[in-house]
Gaussian input, Z-matrix of N, CA and C with variables (Angstrom, degrees):
# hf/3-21g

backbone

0 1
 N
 C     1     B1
 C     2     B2     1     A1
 N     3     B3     2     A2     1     D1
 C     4     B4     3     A3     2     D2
 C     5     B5     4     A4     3     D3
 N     6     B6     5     A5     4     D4
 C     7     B7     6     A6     5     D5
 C     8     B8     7     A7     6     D6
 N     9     B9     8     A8     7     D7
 C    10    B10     9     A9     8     D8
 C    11    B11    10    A10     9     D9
 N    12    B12    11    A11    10    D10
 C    13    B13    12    A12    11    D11
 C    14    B14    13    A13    12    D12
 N    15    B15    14    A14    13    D13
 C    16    B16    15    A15    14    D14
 C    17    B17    16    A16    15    D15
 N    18    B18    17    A17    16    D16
 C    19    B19    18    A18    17    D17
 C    20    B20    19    A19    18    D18
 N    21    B21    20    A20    19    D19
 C    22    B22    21    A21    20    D20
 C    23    B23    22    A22    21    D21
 N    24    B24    23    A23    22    D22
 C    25    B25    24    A24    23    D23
 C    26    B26    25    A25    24    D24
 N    27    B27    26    A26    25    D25
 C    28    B28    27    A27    26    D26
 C    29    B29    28    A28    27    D27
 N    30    B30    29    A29    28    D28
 C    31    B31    30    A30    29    D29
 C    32    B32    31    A31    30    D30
 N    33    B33    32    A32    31    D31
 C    34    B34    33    A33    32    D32
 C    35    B35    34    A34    33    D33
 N    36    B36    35    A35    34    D34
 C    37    B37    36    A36    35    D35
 C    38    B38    37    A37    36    D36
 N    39    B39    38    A38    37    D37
 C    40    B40    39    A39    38    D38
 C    41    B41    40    A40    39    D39
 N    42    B42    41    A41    40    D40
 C    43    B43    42    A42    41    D41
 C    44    B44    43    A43    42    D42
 N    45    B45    44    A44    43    D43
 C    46    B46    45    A45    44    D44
 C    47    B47    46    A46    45    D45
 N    48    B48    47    A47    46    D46
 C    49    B49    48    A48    47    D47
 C    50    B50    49    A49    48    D48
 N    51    B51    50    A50    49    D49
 C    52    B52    51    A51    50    D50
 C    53    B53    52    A52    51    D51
 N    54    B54    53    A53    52    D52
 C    55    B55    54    A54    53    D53
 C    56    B56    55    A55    54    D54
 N    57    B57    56    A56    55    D55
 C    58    B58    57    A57    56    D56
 C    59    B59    58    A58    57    D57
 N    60    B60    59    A59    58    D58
 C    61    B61    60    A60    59    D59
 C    62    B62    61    A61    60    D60
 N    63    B63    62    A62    61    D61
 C    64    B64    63    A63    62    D62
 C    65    B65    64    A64    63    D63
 N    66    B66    65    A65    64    D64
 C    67    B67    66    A66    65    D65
 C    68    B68    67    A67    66    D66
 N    69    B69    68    A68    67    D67
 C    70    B70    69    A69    68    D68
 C    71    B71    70    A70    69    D69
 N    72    B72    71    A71    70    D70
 C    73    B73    72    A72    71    D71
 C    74    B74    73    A73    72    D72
 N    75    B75    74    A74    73    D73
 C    76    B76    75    A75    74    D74
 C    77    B77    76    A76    75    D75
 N    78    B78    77    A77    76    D76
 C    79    B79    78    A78    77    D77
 C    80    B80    79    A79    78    D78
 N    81    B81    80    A80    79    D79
 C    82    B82    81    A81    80    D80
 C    83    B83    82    A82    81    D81
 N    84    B84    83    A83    82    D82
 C    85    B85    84    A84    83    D83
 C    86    B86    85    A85    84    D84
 N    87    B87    86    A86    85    D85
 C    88    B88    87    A87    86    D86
 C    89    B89    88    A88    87    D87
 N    90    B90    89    A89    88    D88
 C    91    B91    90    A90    89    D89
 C    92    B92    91    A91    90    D90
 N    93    B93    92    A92    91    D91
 C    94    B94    93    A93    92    D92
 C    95    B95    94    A94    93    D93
 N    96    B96    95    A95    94    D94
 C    97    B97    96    A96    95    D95
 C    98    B98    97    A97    96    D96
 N    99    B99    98    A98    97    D97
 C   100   B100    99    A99    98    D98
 C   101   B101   100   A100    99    D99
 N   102   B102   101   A101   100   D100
 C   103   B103   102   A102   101   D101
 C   104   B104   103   A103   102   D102
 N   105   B105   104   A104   103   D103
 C   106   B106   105   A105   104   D104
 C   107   B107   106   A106   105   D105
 N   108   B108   107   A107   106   D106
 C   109   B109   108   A108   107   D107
 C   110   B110   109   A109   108   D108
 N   111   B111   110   A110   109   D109
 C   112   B112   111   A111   110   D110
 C   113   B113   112   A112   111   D111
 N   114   B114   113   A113   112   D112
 C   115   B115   114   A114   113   D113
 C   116   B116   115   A115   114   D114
 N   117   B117   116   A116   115   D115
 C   118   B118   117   A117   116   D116
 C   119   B119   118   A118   117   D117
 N   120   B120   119   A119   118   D118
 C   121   B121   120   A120   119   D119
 C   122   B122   121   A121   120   D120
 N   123   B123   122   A122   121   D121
 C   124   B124   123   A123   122   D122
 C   125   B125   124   A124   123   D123
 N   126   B126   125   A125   124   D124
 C   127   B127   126   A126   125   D125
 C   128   B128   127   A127   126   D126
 N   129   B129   128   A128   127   D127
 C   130   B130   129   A129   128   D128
 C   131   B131   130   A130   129   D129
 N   132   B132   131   A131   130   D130
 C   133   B133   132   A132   131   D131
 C   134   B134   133   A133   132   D132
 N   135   B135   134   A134   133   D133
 C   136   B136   135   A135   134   D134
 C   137   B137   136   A136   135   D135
 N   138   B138   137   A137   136   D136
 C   139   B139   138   A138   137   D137
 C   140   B140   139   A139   138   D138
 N   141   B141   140   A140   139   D139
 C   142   B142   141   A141   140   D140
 C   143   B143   142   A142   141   D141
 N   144   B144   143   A143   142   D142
 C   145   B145   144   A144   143   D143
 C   146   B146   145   A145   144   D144
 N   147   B147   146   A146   145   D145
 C   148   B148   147   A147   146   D146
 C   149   B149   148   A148   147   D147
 N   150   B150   149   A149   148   D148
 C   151   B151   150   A150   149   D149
 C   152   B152   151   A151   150   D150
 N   153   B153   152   A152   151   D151
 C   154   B154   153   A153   152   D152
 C   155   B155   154   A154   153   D153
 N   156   B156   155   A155   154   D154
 C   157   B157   156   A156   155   D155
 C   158   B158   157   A157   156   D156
 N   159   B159   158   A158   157   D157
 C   160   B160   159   A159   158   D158
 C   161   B161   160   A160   159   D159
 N   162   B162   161   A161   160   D160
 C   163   B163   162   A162   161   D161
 C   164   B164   163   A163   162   D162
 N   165   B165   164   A164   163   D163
 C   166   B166   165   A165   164   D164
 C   167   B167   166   A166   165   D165
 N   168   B168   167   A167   166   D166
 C   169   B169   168   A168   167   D167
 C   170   B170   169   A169   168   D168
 N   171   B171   170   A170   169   D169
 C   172   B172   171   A171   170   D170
 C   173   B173   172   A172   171   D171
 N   174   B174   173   A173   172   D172
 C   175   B175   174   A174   173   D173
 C   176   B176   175   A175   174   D174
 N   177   B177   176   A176   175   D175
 C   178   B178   177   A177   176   D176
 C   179   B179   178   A178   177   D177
 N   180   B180   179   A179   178   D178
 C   181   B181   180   A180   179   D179
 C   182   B182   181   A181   180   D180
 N   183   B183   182   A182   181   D181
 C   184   B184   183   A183   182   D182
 C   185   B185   184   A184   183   D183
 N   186   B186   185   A185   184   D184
 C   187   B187   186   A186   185   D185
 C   188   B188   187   A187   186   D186
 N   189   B189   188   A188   187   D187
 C   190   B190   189   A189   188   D188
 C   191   B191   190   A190   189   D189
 N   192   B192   191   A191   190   D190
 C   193   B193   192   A192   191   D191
 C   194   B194   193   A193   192   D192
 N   195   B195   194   A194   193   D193
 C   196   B196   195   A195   194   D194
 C   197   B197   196   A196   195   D195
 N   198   B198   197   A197   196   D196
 C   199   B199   198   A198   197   D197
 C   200   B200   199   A199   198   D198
 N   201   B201   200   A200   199   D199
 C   202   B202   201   A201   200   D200
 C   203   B203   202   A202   201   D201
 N   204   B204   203   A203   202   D202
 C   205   B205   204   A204   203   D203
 C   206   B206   205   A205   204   D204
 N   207   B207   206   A206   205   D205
 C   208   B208   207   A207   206   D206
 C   209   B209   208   A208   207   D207
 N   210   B210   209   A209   208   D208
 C   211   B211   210   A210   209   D209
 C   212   B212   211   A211   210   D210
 N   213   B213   212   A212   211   D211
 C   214   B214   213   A213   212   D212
 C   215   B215   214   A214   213   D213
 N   216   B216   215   A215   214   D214
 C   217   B217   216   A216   215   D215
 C   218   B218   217   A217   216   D216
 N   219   B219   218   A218   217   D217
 C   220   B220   219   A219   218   D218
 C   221   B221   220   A220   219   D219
 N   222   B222   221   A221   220   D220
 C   223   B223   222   A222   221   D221
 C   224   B224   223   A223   222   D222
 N   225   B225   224   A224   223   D223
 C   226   B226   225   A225   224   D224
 C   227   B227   226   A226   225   D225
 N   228   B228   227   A227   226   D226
 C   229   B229   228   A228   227   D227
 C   230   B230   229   A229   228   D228
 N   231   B231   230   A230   229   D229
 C   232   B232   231   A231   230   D230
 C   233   B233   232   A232   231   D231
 N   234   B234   233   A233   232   D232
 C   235   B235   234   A234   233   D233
 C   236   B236   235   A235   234   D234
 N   237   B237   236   A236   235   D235
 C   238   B238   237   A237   236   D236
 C   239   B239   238   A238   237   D237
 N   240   B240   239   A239   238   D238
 C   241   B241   240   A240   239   D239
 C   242   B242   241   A241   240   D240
 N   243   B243   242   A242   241   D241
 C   244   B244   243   A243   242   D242
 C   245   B245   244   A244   243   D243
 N   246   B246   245   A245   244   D244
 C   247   B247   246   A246   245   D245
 C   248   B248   247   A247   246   D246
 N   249   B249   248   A248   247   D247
 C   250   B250   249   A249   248   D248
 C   251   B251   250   A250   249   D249
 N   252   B252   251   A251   250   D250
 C   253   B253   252   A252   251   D251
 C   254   B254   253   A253   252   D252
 N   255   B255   254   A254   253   D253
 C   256   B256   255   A255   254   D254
 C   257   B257   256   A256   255   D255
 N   258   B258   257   A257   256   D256
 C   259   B259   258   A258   257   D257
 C   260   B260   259   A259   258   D258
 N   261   B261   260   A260   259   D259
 C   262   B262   261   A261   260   D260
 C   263   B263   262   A262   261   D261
 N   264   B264   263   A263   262   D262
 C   265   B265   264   A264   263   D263
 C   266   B266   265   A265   264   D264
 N   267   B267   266   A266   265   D265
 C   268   B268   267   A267   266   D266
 C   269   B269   268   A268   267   D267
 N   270   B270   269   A269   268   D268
 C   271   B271   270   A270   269   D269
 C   272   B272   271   A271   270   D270
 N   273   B273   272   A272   271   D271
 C   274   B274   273   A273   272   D272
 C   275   B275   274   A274   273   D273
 N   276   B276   275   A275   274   D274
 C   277   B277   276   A276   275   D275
 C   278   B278   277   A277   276   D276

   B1=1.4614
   B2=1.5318
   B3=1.3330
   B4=1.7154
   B5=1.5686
   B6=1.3267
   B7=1.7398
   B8=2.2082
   B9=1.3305
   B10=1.3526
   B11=1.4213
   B12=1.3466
   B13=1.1293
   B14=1.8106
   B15=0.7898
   B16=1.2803
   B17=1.6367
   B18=0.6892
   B19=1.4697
   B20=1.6212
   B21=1.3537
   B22=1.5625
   B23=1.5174
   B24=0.8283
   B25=1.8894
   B26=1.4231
   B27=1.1710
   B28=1.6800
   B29=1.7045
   B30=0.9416
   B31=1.4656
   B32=1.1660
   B33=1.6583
   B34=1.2603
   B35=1.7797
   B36=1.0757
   B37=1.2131
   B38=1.8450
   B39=0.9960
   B40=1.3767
   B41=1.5214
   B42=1.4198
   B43=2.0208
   B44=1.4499
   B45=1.0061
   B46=1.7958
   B47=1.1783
   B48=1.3858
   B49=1.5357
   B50=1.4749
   B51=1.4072
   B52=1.0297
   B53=1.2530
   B54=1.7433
   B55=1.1774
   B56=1.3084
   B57=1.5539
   B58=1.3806
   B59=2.0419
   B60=0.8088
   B61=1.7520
   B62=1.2814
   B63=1.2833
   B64=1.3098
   B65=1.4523
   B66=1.1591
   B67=1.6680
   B68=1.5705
   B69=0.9393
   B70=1.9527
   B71=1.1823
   B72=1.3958
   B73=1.5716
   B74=1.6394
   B75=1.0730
   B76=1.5731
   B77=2.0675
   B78=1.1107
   B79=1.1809
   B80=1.8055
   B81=1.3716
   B82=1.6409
   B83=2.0241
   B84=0.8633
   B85=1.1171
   B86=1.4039
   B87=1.0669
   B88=1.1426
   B89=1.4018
   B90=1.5434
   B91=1.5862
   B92=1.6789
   B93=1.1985
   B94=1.5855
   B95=1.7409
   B96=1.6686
   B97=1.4056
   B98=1.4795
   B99=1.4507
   B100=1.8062
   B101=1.6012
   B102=1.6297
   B103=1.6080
   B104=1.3805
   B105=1.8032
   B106=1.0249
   B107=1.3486
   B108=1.2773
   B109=1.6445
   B110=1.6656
   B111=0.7366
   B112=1.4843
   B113=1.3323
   B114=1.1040
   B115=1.1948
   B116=1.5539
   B117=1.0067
   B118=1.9636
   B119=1.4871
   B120=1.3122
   B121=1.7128
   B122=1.2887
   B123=1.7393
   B124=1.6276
   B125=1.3188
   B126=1.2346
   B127=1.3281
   B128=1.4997
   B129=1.6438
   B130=1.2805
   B131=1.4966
   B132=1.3442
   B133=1.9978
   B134=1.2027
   B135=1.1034
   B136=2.0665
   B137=1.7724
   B138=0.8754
   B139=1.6508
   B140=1.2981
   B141=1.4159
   B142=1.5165
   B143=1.6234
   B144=0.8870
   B145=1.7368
   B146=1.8507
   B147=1.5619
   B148=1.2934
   B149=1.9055
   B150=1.2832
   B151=1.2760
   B152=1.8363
   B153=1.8736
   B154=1.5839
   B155=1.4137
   B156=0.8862
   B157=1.5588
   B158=1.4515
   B159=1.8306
   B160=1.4904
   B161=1.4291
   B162=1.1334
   B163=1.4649
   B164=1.9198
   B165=1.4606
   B166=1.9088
   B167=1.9453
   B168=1.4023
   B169=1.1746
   B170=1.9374
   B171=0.7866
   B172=1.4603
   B173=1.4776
   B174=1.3572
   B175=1.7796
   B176=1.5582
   B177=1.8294
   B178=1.5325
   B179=1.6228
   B180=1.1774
   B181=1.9026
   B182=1.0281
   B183=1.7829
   B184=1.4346
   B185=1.6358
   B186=1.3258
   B187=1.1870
   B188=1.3077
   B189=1.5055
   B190=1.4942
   B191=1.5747
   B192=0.7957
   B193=1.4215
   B194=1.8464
   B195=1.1139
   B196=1.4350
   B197=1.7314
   B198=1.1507
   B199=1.6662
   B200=1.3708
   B201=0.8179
   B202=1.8872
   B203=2.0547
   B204=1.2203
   B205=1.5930
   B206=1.8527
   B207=1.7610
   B208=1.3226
   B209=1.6050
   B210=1.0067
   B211=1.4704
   B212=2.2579
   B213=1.6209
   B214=1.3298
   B215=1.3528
   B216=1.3384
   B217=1.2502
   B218=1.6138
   B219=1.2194
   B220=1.6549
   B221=1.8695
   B222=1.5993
   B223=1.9466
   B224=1.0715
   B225=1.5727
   B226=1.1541
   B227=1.8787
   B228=1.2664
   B229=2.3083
   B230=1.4827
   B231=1.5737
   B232=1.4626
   B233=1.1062
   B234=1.2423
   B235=1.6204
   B236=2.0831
   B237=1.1686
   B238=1.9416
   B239=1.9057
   B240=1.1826
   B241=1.2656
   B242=1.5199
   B243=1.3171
   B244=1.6965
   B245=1.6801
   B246=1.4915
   B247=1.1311
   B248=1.5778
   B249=1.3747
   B250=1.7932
   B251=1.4387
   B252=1.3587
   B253=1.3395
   B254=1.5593
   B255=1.3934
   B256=1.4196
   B257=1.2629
   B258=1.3926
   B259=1.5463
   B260=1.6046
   B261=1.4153
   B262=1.0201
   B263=1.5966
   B264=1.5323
   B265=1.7421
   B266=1.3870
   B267=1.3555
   B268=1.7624
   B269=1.7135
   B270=1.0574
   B271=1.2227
   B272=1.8708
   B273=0.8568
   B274=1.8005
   B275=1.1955
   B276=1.5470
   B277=1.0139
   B278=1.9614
   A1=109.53
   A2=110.37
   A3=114.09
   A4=102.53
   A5=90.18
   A6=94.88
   A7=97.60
   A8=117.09
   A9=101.54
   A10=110.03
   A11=155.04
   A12=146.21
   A13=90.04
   A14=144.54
   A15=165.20
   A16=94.26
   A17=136.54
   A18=154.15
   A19=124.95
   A20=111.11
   A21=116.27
   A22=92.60
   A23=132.45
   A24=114.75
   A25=100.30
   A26=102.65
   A27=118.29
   A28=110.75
   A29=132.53
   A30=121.72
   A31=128.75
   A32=121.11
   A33=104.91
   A34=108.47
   A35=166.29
   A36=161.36
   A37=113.82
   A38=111.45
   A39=144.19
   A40=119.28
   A41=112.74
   A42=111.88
   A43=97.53
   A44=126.79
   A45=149.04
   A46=115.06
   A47=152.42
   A48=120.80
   A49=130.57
   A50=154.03
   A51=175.15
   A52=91.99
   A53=127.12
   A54=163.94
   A55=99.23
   A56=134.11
   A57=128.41
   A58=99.38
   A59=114.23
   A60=125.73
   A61=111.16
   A62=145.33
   A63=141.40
   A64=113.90
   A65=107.45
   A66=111.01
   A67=107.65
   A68=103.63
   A69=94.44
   A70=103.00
   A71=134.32
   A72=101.93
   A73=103.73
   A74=103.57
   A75=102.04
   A76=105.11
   A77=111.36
   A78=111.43
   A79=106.82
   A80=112.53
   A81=128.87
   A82=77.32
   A83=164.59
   A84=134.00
   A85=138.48
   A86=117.53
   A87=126.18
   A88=103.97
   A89=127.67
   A90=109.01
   A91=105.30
   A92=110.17
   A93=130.56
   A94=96.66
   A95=111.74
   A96=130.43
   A97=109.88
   A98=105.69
   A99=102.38
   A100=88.46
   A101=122.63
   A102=119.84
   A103=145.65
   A104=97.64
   A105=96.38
   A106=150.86
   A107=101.69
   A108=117.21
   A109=113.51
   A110=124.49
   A111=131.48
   A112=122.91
   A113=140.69
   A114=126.46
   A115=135.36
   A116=105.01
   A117=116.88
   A118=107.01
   A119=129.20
   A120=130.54
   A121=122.20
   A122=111.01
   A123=105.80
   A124=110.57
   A125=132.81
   A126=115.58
   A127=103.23
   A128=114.81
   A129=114.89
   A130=111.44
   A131=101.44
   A132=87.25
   A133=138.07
   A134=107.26
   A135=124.02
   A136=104.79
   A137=103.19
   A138=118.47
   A139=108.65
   A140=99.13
   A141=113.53
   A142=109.81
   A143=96.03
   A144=97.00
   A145=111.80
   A146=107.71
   A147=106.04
   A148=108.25
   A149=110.09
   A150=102.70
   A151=98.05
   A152=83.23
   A153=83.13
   A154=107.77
   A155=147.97
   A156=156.24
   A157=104.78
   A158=100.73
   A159=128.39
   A160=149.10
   A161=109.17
   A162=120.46
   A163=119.73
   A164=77.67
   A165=115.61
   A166=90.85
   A167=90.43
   A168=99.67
   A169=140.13
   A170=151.47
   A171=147.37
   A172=113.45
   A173=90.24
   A174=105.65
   A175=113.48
   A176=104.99
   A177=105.27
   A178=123.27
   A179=93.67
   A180=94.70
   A181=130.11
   A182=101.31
   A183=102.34
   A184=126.51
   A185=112.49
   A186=137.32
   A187=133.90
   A188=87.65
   A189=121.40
   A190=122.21
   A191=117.45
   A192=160.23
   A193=94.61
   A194=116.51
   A195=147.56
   A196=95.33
   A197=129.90
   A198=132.01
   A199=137.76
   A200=95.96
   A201=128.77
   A202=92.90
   A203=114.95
   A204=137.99
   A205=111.14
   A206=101.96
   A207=81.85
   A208=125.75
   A209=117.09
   A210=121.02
   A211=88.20
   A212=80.54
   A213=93.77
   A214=113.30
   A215=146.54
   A216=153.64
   A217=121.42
   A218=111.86
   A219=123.43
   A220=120.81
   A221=73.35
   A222=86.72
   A223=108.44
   A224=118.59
   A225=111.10
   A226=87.98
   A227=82.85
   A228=84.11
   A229=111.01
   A230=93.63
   A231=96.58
   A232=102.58
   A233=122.46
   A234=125.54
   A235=95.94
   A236=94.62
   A237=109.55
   A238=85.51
   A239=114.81
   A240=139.86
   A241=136.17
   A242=122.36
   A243=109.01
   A244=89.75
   A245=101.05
   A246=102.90
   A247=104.88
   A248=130.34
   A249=147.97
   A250=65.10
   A251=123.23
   A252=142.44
   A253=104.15
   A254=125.85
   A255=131.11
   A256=115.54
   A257=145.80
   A258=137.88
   A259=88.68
   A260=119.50
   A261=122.12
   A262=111.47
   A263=105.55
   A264=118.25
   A265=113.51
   A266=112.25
   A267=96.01
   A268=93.65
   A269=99.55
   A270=100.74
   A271=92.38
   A272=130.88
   A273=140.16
   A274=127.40
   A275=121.84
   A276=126.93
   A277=111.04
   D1=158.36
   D2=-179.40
   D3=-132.23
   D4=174.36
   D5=-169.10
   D6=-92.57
   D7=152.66
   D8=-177.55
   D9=-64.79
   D10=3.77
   D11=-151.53
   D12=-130.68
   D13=17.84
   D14=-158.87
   D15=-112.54
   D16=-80.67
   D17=-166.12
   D18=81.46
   D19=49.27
   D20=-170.08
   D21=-98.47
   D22=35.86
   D23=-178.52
   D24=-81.83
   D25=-178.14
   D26=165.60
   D27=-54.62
   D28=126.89
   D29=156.17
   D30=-57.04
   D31=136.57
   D32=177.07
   D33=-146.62
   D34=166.30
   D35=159.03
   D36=-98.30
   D37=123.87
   D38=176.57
   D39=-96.75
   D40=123.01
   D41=-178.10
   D42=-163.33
   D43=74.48
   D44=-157.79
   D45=-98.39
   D46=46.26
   D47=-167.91
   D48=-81.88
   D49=98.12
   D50=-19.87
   D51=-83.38
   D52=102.93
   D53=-173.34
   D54=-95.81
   D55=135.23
   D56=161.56
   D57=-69.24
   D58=117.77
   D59=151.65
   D60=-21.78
   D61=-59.09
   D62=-175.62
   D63=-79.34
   D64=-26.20
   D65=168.67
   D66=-73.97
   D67=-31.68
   D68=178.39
   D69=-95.08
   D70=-9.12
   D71=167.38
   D72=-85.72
   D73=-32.05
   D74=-171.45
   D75=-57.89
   D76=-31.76
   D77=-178.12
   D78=-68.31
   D79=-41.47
   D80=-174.21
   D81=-77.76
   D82=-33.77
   D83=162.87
   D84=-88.12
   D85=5.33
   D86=158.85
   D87=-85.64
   D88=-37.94
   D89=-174.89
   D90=-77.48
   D91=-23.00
   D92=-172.56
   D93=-40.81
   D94=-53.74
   D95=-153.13
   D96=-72.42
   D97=-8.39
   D98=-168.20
   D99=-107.70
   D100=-1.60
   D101=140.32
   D102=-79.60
   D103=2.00
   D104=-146.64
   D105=121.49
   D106=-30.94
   D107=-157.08
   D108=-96.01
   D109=172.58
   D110=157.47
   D111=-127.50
   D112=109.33
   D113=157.24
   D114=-104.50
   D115=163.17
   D116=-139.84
   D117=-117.87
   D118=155.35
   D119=147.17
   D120=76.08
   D121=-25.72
   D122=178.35
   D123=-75.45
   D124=39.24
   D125=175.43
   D126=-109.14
   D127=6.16
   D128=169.88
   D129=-98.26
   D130=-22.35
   D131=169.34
   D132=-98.43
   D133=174.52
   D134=-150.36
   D135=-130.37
   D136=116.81
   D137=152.83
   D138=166.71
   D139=-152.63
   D140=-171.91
   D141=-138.18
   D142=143.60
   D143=-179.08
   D144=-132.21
   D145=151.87
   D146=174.87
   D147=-124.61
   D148=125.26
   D149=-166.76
   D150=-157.36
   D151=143.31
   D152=164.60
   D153=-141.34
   D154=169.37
   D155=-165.72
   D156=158.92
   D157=119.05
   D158=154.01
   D159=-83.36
   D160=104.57
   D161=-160.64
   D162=36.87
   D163=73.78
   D164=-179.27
   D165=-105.93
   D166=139.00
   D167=151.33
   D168=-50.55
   D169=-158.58
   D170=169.35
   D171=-99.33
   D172=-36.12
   D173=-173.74
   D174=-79.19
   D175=-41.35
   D176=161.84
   D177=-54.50
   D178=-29.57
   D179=179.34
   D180=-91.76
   D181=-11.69
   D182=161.37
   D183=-83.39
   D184=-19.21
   D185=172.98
   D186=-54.96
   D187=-56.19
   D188=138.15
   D189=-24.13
   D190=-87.67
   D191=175.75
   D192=-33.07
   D193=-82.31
   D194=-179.79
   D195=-41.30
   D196=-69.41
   D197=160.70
   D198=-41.27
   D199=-50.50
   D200=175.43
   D201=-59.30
   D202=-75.32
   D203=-174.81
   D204=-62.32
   D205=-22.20
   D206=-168.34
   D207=78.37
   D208=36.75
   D209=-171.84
   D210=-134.50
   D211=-176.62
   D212=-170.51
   D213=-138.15
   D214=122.47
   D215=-176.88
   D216=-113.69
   D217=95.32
   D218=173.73
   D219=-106.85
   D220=125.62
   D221=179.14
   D222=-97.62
   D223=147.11
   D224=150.14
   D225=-137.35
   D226=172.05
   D227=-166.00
   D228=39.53
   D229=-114.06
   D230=-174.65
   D231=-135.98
   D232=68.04
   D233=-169.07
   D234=-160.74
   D235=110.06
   D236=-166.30
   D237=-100.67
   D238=124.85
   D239=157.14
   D240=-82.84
   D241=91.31
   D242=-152.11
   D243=-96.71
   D244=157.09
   D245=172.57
   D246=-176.23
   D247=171.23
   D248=-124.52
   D249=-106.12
   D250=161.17
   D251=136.44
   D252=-66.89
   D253=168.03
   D254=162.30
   D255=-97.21
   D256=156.87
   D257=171.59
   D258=-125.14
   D259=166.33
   D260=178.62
   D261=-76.33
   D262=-6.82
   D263=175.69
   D264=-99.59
   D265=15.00
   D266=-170.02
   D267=137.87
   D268=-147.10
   D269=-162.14
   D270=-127.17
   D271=123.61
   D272=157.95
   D273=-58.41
   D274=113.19
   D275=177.81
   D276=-109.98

């Protein structure tokens, strides 16, 4: 196993323009799983995203992804937990 900031995932290329959010994580978890991974919780979030990245790892794009959006991603094993950052107003999207 590797840490996500590592960037050993599967490679994959990304060219998205306003992407539903839950469809691309769900896609980054399904490739996630032939590492190993699990990923968790995005099936509660909403937006849209525009993104491209060429032959990036899974983990870079989720990382990506997770910064860019303002969200937050915690591992423990092999199971990645997505979730909203908090603002002191609500929650940040």
């Amino acid at each position: 196993m590797f840490s996500l900031s590592e960037y050993k995932g599967a490679k994959i290329s990304f060219d998205l323009d306003d992407a539903d959010l839950c469809q691309v994580f769900s896609l980054l978890s399904d490739i996630a799983q032939k590492d190993g991974y699990i990923i968790l919780g995005y099936q509660r979030i909403k937006g849209r995203i525009k993104i491209k990245m060429v032959d990036a790892s899974w983990n870079q794009i989720l990382i990506e992804i997770l910064a860019v959006q303002n969200f937050r991603g915690m591992i423990e094993n092999n199971k990645i937990m997505i979730s909203l950052i908090e603002s002191d107003s609500g929650i940040a999207i």
